[in-house]
LOKOLPA-158759 format. One record per residue (C-alpha): residue number from 1; residue in three letters; x, y, z. Coordinates in steps of 0.5 Angstrom, whole numbers, plus 500, padded with zeros to 3 digits. Example, Ala and Ser with C-alpha at 12.3 -4.5 7.8 and 13.67 -1.06 7.14 Angstrom:
2
<1,ALA,<525,491,516>>,
<2,SER,<527,498,514>>,
END
This chain:
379
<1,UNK,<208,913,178>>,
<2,UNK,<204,907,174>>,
<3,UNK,<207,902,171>>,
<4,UNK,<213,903,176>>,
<5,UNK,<216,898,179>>,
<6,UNK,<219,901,187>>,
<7,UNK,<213,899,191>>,
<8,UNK,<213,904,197>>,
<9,UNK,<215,902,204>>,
<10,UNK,<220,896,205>>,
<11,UNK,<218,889,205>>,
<12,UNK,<221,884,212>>,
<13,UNK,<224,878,210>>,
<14,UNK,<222,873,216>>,
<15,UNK,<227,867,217>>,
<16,UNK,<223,862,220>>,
<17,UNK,<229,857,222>>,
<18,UNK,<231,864,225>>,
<19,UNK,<226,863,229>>,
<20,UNK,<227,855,230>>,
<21,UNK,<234,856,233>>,
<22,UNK,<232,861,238>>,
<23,UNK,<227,857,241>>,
<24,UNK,<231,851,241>>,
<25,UNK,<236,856,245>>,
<26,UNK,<230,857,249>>,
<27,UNK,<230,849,252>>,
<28,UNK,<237,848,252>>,
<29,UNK,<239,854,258>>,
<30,UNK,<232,852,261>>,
<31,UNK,<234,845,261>>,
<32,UNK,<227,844,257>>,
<33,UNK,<222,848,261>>,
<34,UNK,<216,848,257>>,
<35,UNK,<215,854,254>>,
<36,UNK,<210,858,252>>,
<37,UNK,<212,863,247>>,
<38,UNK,<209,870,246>>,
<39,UNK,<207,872,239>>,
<40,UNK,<203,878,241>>,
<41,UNK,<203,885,237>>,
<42,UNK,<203,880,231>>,
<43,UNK,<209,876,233>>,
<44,UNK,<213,882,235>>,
<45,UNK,<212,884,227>>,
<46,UNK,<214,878,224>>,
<47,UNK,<208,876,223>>,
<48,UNK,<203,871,228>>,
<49,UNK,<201,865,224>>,
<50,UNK,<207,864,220>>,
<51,UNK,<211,864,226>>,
<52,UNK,<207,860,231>>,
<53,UNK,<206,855,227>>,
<54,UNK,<214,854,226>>,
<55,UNK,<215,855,234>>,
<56,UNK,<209,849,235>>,
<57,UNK,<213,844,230>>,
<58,UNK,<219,846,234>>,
<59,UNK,<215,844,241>>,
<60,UNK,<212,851,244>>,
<61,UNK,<207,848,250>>,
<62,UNK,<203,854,249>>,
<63,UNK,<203,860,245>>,
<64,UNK,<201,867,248>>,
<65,UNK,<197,873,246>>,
<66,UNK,<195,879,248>>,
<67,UNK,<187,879,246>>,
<68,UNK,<183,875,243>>,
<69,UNK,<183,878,236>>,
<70,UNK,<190,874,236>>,
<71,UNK,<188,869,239>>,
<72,UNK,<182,867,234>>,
<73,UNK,<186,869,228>>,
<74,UNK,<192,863,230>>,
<75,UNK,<185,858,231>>,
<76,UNK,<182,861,224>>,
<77,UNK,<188,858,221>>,
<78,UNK,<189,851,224>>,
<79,UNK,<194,852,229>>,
<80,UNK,<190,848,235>>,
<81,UNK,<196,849,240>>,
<82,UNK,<194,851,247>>,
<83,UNK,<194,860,248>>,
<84,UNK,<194,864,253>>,
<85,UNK,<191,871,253>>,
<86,UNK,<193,875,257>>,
<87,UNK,<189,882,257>>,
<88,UNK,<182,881,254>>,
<89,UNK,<175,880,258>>,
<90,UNK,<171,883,253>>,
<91,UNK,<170,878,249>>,
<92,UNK,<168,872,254>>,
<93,UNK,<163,868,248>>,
<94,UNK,<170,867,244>>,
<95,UNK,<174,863,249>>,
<96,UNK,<169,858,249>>,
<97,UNK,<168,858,241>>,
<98,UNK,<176,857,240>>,
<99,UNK,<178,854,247>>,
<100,UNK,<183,859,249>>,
<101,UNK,<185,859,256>>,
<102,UNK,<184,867,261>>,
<103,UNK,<189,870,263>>,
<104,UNK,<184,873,270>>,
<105,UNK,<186,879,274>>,
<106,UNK,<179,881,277>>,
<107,UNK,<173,878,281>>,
<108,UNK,<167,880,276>>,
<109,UNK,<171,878,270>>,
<110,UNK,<171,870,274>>,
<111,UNK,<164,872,275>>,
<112,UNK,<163,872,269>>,
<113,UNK,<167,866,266>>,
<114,UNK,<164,862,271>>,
<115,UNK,<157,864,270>>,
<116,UNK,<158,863,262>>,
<117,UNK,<161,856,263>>,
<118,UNK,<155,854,267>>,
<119,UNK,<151,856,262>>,
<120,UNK,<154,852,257>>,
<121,UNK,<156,846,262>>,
<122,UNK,<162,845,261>>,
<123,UNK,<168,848,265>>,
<124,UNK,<174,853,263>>,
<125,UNK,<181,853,265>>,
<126,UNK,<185,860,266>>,
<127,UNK,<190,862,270>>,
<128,UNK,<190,867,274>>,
<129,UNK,<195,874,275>>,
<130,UNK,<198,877,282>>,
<131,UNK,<201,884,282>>,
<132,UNK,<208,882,285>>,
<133,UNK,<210,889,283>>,
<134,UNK,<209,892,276>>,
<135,UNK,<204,896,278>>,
<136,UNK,<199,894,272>>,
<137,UNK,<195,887,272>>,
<138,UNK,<194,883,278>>,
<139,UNK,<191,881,285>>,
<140,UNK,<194,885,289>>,
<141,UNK,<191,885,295>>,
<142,UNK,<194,881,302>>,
<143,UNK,<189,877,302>>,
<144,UNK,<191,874,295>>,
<145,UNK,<191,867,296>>,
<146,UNK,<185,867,300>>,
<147,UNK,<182,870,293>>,
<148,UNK,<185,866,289>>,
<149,UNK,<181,860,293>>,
<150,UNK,<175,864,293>>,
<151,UNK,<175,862,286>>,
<152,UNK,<177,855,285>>,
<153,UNK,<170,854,289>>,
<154,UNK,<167,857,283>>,
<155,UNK,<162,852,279>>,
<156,UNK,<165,851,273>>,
<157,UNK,<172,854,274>>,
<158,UNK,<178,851,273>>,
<159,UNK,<185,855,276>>,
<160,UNK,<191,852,272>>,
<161,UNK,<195,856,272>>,
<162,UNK,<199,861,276>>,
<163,UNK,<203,868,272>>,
<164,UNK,<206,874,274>>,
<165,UNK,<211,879,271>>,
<166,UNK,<217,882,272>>,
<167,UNK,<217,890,272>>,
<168,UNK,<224,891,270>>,
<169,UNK,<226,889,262>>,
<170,UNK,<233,887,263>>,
<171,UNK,<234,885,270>>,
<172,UNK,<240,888,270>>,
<173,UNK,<239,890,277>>,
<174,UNK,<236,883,280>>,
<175,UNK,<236,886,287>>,
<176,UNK,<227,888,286>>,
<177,UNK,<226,881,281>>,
<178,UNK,<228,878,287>>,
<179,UNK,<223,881,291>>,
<180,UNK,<218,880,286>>,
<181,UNK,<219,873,286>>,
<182,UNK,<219,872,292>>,
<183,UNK,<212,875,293>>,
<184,UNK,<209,869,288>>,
<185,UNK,<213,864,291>>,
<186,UNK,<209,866,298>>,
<187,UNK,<203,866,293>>,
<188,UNK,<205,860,291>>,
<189,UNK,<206,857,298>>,
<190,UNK,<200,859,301>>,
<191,UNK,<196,857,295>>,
<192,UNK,<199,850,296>>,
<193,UNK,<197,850,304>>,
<194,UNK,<190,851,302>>,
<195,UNK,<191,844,297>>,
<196,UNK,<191,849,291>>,
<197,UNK,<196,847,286>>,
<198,UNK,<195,850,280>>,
<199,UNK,<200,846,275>>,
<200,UNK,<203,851,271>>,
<201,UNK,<206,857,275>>,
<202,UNK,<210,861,270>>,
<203,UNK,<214,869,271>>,
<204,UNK,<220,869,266>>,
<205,UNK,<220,873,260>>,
<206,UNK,<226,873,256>>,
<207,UNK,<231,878,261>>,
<208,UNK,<229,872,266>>,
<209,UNK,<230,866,262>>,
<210,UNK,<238,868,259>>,
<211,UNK,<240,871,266>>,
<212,UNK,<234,869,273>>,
<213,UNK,<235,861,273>>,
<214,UNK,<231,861,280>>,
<215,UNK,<225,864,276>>,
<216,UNK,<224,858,271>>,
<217,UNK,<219,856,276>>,
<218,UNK,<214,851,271>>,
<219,UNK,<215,854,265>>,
<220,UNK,<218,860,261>>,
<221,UNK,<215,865,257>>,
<222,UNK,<220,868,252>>,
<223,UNK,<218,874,247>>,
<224,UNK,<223,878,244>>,
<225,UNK,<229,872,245>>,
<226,UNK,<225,868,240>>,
<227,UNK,<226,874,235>>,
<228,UNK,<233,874,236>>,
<229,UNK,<235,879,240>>,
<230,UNK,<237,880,248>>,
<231,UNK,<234,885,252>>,
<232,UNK,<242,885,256>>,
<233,UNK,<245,887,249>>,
<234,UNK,<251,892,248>>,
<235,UNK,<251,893,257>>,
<236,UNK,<257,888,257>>,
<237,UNK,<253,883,261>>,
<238,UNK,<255,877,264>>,
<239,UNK,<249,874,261>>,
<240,UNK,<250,876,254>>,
<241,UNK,<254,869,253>>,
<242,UNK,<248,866,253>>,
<243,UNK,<244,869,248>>,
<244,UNK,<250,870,244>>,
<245,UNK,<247,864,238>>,
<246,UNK,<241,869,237>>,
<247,UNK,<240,870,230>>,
<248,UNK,<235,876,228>>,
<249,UNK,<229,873,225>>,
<250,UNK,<228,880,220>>,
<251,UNK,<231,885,215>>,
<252,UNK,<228,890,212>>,
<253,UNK,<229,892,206>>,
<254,UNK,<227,898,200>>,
<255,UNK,<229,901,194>>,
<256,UNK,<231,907,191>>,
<257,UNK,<227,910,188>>,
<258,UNK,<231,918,185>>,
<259,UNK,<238,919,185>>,
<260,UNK,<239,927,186>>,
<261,UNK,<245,931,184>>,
<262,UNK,<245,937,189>>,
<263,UNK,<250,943,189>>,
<264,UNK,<253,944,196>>,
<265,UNK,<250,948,201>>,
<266,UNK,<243,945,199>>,
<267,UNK,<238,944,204>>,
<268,UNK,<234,937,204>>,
<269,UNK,<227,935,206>>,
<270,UNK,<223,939,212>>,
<271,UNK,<226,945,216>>,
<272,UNK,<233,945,212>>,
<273,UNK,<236,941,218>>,
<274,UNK,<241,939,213>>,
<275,UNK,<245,942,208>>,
<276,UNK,<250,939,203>>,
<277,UNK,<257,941,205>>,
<278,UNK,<259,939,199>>,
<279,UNK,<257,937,192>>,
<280,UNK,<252,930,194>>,
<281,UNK,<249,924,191>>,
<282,UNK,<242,924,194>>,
<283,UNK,<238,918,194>>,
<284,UNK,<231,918,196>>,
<285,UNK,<227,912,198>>,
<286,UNK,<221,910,198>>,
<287,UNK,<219,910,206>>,
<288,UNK,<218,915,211>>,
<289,UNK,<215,915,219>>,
<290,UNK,<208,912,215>>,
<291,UNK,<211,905,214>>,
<292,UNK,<214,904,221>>,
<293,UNK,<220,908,220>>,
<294,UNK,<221,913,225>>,
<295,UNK,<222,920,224>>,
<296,UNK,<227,920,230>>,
<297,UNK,<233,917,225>>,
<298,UNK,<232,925,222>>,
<299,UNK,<239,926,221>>,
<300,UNK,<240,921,227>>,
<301,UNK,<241,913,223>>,
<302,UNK,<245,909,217>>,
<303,UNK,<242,904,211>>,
<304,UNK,<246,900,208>>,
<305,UNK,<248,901,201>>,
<306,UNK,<251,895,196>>,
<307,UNK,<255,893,203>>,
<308,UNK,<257,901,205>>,
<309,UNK,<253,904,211>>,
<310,UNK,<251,911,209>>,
<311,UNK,<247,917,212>>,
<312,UNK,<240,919,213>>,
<313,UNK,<240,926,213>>,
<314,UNK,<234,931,213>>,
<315,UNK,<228,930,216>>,
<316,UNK,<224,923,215>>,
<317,UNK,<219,924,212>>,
<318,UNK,<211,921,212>>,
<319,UNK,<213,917,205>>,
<320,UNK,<220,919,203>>,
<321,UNK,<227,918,207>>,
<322,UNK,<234,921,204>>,
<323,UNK,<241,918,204>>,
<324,UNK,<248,921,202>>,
<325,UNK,<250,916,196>>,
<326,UNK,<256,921,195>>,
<327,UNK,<261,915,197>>,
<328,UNK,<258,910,195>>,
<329,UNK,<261,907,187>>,
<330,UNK,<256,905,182>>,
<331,UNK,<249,906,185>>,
<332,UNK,<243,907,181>>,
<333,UNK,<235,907,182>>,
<334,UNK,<232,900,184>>,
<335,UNK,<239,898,189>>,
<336,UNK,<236,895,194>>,
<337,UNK,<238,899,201>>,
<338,UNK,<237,895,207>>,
<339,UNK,<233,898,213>>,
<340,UNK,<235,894,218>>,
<341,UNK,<239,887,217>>,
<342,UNK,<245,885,214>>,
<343,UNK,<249,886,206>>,
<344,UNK,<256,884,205>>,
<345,UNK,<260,885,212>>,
<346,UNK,<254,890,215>>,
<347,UNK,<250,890,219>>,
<348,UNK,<243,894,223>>,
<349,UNK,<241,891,228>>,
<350,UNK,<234,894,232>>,
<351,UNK,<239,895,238>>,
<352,UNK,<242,899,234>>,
<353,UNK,<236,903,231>>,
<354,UNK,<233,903,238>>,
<355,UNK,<239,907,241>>,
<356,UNK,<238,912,236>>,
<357,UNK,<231,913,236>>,
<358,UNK,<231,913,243>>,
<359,UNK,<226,907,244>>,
<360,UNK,<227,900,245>>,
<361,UNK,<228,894,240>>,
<362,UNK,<221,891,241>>,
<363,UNK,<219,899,239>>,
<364,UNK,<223,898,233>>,
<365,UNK,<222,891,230>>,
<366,UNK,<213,892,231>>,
<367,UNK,<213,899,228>>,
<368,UNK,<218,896,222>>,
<369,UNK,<215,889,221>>,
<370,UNK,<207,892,222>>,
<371,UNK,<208,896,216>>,
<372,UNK,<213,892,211>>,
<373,UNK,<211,888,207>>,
<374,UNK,<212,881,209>>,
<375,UNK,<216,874,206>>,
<376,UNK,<218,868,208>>,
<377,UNK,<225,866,208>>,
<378,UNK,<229,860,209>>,
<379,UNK,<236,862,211>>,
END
């Protein structure tokens, strides 16, 4: 198809005053707690440099990520704010040439950090994780303030910060968070009899930070909320008046790229999963499951067209997806079909996609934003 003008796959517009907002919403139900703000996974999709530097402007104390290819990436592009990295020890020689701070978990990675700060004669503040009840990272032996003590005779090892996380996405049910928050505060408690006080203690993610004031602790440390969605929507909850002002920071969008005739009674797409009952408008647009579109939304979703929802029908495929048009007045090759946003009175919102796809919005706004082409936008 050279020389055509529909690119495959959707292009994400990203409103960064979007992403402004929310975090001011951040500070003012946390009565200005520092903030450190996640960007992992690429911001979540909306793309990690362009995001941080706007969440930097606005006063992140930190930023977080989850290995240190993240990290150095946001270096590389001159963001010298604080960052937290969350999971990765393999690579020990890059917290030093770009001076992030370990999230540590383990005593050999200490080991290991310690003997490479000697080595370079300097010291290396990192922040230490107990398992408070997740079940996946963390010191979680009784004896866990001992340890931690431990490591703060280490030579060249500073222990600024404490962290844990939350096992629970919403919090909805608050009766195990608070086992879990009254575990690191014992840590705490006993770290500090031991004259250890490290000074950023931190276990709120963005369902604590709209609905768990007790576990605001030092700071907060907020990620899909920065991205305009709360992990309470559509359950009724009391705290969704909090996180009512959140503003969606992606759309999505595409073109259409073929308008179909067909006959009623005919199939479309892989294993006949759909048939015209009637004589149908089909548009096929030029993205499937490759560019972050679930095959999950087979049959199972809506677009929106010039401001009308239609159906995806048939099965999605790895480069195309189909949509009844029939309805739909006007519509023509090159309309643009919002995946995921808002056209006219509609909206889409990746709750809604989740809930048909069976997953969560952090699913559908990191395959989506991964896979899309990405501009910038002031909204």
């Amino acid at each position: 198809m050279s020389g055509s003008r529909v690119n495959r796959g959707a292009t994400a517009e990203i409103d960064l005053d979007a992403i402004a907002h929310n975090f001011r919403i951040v500070k003012r139900i946390t009565d200005n707690r520092q903030v450190i703000a996640v960007v992992k996974a690429d911001a979540y999709g909306h793309g990690a440099v362009d995001v941080s530097r706007t969440l930097v402007k606005e006063g992140a104390s930190y930023l977080a990520v989850a290995y240190t290819a993240e990290a150095v990436e946001l270096r590389r592009a001159g963001i010298e704010a604080p960052i937290i990295v969350l999971f990765d020890k393999s690579d020990i020689q890059s917290y030093f040439e770009y001076n992030l701070i370990p999230v540590v978990h383990d005593v050999q990675t200490i080991l290991r950090f310690s003997e490479e700060a000697r080595k370079r004669g300097r010291c290396i503040s990192m922040h230490v994780k107990v398992d408070t009840g997740m079940g996946r990272l963390g010191f979680n032996s009784e004896g866990i303030a001992e340890e931690i003590a431990d490591i703060t005779r280490m030579g060249y090892i500073e222990v600024t910060g404490l962290m844990s996380h939350f096992s629970e996405a919403d919090l909805s049910d608050r009766s195990y968070a608070n086992i879990q928050l009254e575990r690191f505060n014992n840590i705490r408690d006993a770290l500090v009899k031991k004259g250890i006080k490290p000074s950023m203690c931190h276990m709120a993610n963005s369902a604590a930070t709209l609905s768990f004031e007790d576990a605001y602790l030092d700071g907060v440390r907020p990620g899909l909320m920065l991205y305009g969605y709360s992990p309470f929507e559509g359950q009724g909850s009391k705290v969704e008046e909090k996180g009512s002002g959140l503003r969606p920071a992606m759309k999505v969008k595409t073109e259409i790229l073929s308008l179909r005739r067909l006959k009623k009674g005919t199939p479309v797409s892989y294993g006949r999963t759909f048939i015209t009952a009637r004589e149908s408008l089909i548009a096929v647009l030029p993205v499937g499951y490759a560019d972050g579109y679930s095959r999950a939304f087979s049959n199972n979703s809506e677009v929106i067209v010039r401001g009308r929802r239609v159906p995806v029908i048939g099965r999605v495929c790895m480069d195309l997806t189909m949509v009844d048009v029939t309805d739909v007045g006007g519509v023509d090759v090159g309309d643009e079909v919002i995946l995921l946003g808002v056209q006219g009175d509609e909206a889409i919102t990746a709750s809604e996609l989740a809930s048909s796809a069976g997953t969560i919005s952090y699913e559908v706004l990191t395959s989506l934003g991964s896979k899309s082409r990405r501009v910038y936008v002031k909204c």
